[in-house]
ZAMARGU-4260 file (C-alpha; in steps of 0.2 Angstrom, whole numbers, plus 5000, padded with zeros to 4 digits):
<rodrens>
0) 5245/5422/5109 | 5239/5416/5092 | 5249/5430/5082 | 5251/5419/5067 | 5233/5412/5067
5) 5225/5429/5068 | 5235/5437/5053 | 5233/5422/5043 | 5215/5420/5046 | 5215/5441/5044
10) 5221/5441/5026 | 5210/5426/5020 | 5194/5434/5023 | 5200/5453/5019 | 5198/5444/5001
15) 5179/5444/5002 | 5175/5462/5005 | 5170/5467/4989 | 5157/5452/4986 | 5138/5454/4987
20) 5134/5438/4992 | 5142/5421/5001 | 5141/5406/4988 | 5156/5390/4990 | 5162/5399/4971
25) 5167/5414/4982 | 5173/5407/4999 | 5181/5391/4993 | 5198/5398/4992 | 5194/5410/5010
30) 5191/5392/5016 | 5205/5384/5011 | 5216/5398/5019 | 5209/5395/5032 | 5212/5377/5034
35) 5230/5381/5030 | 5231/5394/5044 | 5221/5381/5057 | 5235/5366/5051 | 5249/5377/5052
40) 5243/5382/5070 | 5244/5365/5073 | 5226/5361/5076 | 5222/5343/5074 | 5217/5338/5057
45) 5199/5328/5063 | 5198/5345/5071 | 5199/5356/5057 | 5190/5347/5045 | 5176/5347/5056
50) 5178/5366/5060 | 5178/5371/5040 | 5162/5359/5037 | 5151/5367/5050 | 5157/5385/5044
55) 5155/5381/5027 | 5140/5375/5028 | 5133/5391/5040 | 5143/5403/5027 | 5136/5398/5011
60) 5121/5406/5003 | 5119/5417/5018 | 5113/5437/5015 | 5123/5450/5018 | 5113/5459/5030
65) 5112/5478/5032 | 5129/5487/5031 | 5139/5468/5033 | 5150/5463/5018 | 5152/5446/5013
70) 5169/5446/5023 | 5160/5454/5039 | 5147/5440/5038 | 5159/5424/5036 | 5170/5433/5051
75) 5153/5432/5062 | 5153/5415/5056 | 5170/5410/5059 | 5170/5419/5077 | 5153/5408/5081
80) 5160/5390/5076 | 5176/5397/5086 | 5166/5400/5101 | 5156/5381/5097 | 5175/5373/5097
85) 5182/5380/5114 | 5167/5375/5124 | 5153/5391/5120 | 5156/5397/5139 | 5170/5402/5152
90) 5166/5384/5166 | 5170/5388/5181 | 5178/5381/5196 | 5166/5370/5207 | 5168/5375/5223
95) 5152/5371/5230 | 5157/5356/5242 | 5159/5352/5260 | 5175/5361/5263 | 5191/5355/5261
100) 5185/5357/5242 | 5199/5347/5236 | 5209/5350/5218 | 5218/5338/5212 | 5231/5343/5198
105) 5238/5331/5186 | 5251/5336/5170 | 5269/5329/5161 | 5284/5334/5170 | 5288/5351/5161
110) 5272/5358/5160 | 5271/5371/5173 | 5261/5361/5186 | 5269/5369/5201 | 5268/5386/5197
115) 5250/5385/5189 | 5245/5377/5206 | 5251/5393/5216 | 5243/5403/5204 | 5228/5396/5205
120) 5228/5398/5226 | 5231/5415/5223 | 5217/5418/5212 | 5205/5410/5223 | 5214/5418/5240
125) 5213/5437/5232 | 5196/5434/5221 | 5184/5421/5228 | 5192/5426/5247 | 5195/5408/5251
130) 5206/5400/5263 | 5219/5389/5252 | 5232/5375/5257 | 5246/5367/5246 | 5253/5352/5246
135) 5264/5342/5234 | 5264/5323/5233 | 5278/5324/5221 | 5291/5314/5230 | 5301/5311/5214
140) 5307/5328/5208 | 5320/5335/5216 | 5316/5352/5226 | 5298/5349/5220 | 5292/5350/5238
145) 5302/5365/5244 | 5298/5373/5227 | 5279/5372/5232 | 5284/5378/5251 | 5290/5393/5243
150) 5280/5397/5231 | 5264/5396/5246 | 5273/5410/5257 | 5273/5422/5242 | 5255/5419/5242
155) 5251/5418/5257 | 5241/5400/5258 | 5244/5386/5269 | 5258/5376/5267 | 5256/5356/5272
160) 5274/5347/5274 | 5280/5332/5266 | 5296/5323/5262 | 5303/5312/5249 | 5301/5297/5258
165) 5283/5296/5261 | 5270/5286/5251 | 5260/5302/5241 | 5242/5292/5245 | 5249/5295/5265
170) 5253/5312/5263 | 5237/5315/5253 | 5227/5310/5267 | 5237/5318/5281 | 5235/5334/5272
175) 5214/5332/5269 | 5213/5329/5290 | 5226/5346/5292 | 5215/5354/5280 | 5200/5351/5290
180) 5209/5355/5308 | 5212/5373/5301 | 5197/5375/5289 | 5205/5377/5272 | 5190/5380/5263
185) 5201/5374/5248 | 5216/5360/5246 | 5226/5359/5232 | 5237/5342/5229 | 5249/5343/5217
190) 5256/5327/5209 | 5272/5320/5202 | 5276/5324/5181 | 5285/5312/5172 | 5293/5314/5155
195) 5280/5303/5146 | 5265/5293/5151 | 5269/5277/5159 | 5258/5264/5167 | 5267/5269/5184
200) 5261/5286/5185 | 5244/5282/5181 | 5243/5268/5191 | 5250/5280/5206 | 5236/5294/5201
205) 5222/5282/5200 | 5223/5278/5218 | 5230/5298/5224 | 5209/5300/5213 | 5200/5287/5223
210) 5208/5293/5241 | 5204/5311/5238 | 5188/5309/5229 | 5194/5327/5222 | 5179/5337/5217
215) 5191/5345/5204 | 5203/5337/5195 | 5212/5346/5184 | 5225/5340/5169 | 5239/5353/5165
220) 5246/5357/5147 | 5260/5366/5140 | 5251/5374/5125 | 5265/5375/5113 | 5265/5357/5113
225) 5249/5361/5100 | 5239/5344/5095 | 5252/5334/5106 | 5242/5346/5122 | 5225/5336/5117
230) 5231/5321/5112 | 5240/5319/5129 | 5226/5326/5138 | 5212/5314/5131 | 5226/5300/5137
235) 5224/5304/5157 | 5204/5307/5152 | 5203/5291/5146 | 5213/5284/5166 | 5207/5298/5175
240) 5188/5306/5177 | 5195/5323/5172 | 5183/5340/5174 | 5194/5352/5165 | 5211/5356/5157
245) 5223/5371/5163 | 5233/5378/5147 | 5250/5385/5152 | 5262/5395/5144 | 5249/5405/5131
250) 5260/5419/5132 | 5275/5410/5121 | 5262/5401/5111 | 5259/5410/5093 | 5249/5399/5086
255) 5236/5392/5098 | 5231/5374/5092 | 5231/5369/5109 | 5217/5380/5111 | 5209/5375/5098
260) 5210/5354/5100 | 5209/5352/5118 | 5190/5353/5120 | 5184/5346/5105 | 5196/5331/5106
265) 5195/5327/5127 | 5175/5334/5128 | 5183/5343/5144 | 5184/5363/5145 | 5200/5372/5146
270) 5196/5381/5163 | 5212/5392/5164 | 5226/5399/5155 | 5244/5405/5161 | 5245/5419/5151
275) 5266/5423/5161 | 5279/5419/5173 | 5270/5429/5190 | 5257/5423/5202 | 5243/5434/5196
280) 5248/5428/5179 | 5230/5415/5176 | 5213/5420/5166 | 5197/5413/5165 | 5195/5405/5150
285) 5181/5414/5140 | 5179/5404/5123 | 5171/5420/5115 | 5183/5429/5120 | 5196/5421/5113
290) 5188/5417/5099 | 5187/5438/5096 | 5206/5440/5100 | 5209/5423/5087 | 5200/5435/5073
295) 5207/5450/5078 | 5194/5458/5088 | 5203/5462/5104 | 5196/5455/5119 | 5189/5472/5130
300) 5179/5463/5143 | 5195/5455/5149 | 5206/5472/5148 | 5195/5482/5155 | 5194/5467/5169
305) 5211/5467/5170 | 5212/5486/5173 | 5200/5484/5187 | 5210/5471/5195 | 5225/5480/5195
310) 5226/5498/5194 | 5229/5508/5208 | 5212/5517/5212 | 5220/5529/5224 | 5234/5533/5211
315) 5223/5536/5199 | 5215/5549/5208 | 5229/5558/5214 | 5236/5559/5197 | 5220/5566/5189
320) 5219/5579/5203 | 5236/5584/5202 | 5231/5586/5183 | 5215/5597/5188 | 5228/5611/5198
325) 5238/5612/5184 | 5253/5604/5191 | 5259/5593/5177 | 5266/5577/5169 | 5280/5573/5178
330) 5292/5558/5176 | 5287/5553/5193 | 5269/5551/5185 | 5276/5541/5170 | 5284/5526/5180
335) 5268/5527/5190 | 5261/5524/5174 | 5273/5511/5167 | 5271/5501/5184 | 5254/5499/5182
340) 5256/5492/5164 | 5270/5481/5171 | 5257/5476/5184 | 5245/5470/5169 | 5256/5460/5158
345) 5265/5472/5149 | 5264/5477/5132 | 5263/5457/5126 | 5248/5455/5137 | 5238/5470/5134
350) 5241/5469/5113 | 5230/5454/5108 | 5217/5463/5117 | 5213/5480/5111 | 5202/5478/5094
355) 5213/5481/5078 | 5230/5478/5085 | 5232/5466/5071 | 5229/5479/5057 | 5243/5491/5065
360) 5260/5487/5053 | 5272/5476/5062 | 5284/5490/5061 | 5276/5503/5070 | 5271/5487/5085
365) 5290/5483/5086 | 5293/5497/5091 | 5282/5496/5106 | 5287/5483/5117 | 5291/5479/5134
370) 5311/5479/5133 | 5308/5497/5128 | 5297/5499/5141 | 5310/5492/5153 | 5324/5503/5145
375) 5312/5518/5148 | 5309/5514/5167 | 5327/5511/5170 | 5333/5529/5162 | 5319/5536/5175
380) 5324/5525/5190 | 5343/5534/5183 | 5335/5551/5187 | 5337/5560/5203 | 5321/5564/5213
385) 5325/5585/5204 | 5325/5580/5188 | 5310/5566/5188 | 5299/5581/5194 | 5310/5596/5185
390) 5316/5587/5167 | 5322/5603/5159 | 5338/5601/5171 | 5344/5588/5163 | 5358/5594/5152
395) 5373/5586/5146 | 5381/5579/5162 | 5366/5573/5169 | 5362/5561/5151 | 5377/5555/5153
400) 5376/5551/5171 | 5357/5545/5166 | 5364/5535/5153 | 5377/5524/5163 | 5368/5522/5177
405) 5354/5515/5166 | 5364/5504/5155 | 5359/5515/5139 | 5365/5527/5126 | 5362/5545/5127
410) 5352/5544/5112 | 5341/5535/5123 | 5338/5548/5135 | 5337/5561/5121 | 5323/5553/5112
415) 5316/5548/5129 | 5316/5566/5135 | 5309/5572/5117 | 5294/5561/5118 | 5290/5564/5138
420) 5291/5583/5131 | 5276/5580/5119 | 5266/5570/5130 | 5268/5584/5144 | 5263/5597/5131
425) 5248/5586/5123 | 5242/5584/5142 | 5245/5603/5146 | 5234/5609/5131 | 5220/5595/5133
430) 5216/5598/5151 | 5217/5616/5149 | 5205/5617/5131 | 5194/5604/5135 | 5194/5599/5156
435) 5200/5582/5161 | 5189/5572/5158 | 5193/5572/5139 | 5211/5570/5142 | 5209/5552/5134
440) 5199/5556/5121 | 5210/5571/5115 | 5226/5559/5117 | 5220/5547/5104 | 5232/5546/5089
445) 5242/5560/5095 | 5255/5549/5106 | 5270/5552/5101 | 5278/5534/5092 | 5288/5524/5106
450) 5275/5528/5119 | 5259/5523/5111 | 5254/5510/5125
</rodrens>
């Protein structure tokens, strides 16, 4: 996300370091760059030329403080007005109603509605410890129903029926008075897409709005749409009293001017973000935290969240133990290792968030990434139990028998078993010289290429 933003916006204000001070004479052509890099991301033009006022105006004449250079200071600058643009703070759900709190999602057809809806019950079964039921008054789309039905028993939330040939304001009703029979504390109503905006749909949504009396209602956007997100989404704002925006498919997006418009252009606060294709795959919005990935800052608050959420405490544990009696490294522990990542988002999901990923030369990033993250779990799912724990047996029958079973070449398993040999050594002599508890410390910069993850 926002790859082509951050290194354009990177390179523009590189040009600054060696300034003493910020005047317009020195930061004019920094500007301009950065309009480029804003229009190019497809932010909307109001929207831009607003954004470049306000930080040219901040920016000039202001003091290099302390150890800052002029292109430290206009970053701080730029980070700040970013933050202004996306809304200053992460807005939360309002869940503080008589339950059924009912959510109310609205989008174009395409937009990941469906998907962002189960998501979203997930995130509030698993982290706010809610009771959650589904329901879809889409009786257009074909499969829409049962795609919702299935999606709910992956989740585990409550399912409410419907068919095609109900009115959707009936089965929004009937599923308000189930909701209360089974004391959902949440109810989620998705609602038909259509290609465009028509008077039909709206029409239809207006009076699903005024049954429900929704305490959310939420408009969903495929962010590599760009300006079109906003300007679509300030359409249903101006029908329907919308209390926040849902951006979807961020993880495809490399330019991020949906991000950018959205707020400024609805005065409504993206809320969430689909960051991937899974259930678990929805953020918080955080606008300064996005404003820090935007610039090439990383994002640590959300990884380190992230790795809370998601690692394997237990696992964690049992692997530093085994490390404490000496045991080793085994491959067993490195697909441990590579689930957990998998579990996180992957390489794609963990990159925009560590500080200075953007400085790292695209040759040496492409040659981390998940396919080859995939391609090294499918050599060690190739492995027999032996050889995960005892590598050294793994001569030339067993690469080749590795290889095919895996769908790779033997230079594959070669380099894999080279690199895995490193990392076992570099653990070995860490834990022994300086005890675990520096084993990360003393792994910095020393990962073999190919597995610096």
């Amino acid at each position: 996300m926002f790859e082509n933003l951050t290194g354009r916006l990177t390179d523009s204000l590189k040009k600054l370091r060696n300034q003493g001070r910020l005047n317009e004479k020195n930061i004019q052509n920094a500007l301009r760059e950065v309009r480029m890099a804003l229009l190019e991301a497809d932010v909307a033009l109001s929207v831009v030329k607003e954004f470049i006022e306000q930080v040219k105006q901040r920016a000039i004449g202001q003091e290099v403080i302390g150890s800052l250079t002029p292109g430290q200071a206009l970053i701080k600058v730029v980070r700040d007005e970013l933050t202004a643009l996306m809304g200053d703070k992460c807005e939360e759900l309002n869940l503080n109603a008589q339950a059924p709190v009912v959510i109310l999602m609205a989008g174009l057809q395409g937009s990941g509605k469906t998907t962002t809806i189960a998501k979203l019950a997930r995130r509030l079964i698993e982290q706010n410890k809610k009771s959650v039921m589904v329901v879809s008054c889409d009786v257009y789309r074909p499969a829409a129903i049962k795609q919702l039905e299935t999606l709910a028993g992956e989740i585990n939330a409550q399912f409410f029926p419907s068919d095609s040939g109900q009115k959707p304001v009936n089965i929004a009703k009937d599923a308000i008075s189930q909701a209360r029979k089974q004391f959902a504390d949440v109810l989620l109503i998705d609602t038909a897409g259509r290609l465009h905006i028509d008077n039909k749909m709206m029409d239809e949504i207006k009076q699903l709005h005024a049954v429900t009396k929704p305490t959310e209602t939420l408009f969903v956007v495929d962010s590599m749409t760009g300006q079109d997100a906003a300007n679509t989404a300030k359409v249903f704002h101006d029908t329907l009293p919308l209390t926040g925006v849902i951006l979807t498919k961020t993880d495809g997006d490399a330019r991020g001017g949906a991000a950018l418009s959205v707020k400024k252009i609805t005065g409504k606060p993206i809320k969430f973000i689909g960051i991937g294709e899974k259930s678990g795959d929805l953020e918080p919005f955080y606008p300064d935290r996005i404003a820090s990935r935007i610039i090439g800052q990383g994002d640590v608050l959300s990884l380190i969240e992230e790795v809370e959420r998601t690692v394997d405490k237990k696992q964690a544990e049992k692997f530093v133990g085994k490390l404490k009696k000496g045991r080793g490294f085994d491959f067993e522990d490195f697909r441990s290792q590579l689930i957990q990542m998998r579990n996180m988002g992957g390489i794609s999901g963990l990159m925009d968030k560590i500080p200075g990923v953007d400085q790292i030369p695209n040759k040496a990033k492409s040659m981390v990434n998940d396919k080859e993250i995939s391609r090294m779990e499918a050599i060690i799912n190739s492995m027999t139990p032996k050889e995960r724990r005892l590598p050294n047996v793994i001569k030339g029958s067993r690469k080749r028998r590795i290889a095919n079973g895996s769908g790779t070449q033997i230079q594959d398993v070669n380099r894999l078993l080279k690199q895995f040999s490193q990392m076992q050594k570099m653990f070995k002599q860490v834990s022994k010289k300086r005890g675990i508890g520096n084993i990360m410390r003393g792994m910095k910069g020393k990962i073999p290429p190919g597995m610096q993850f």
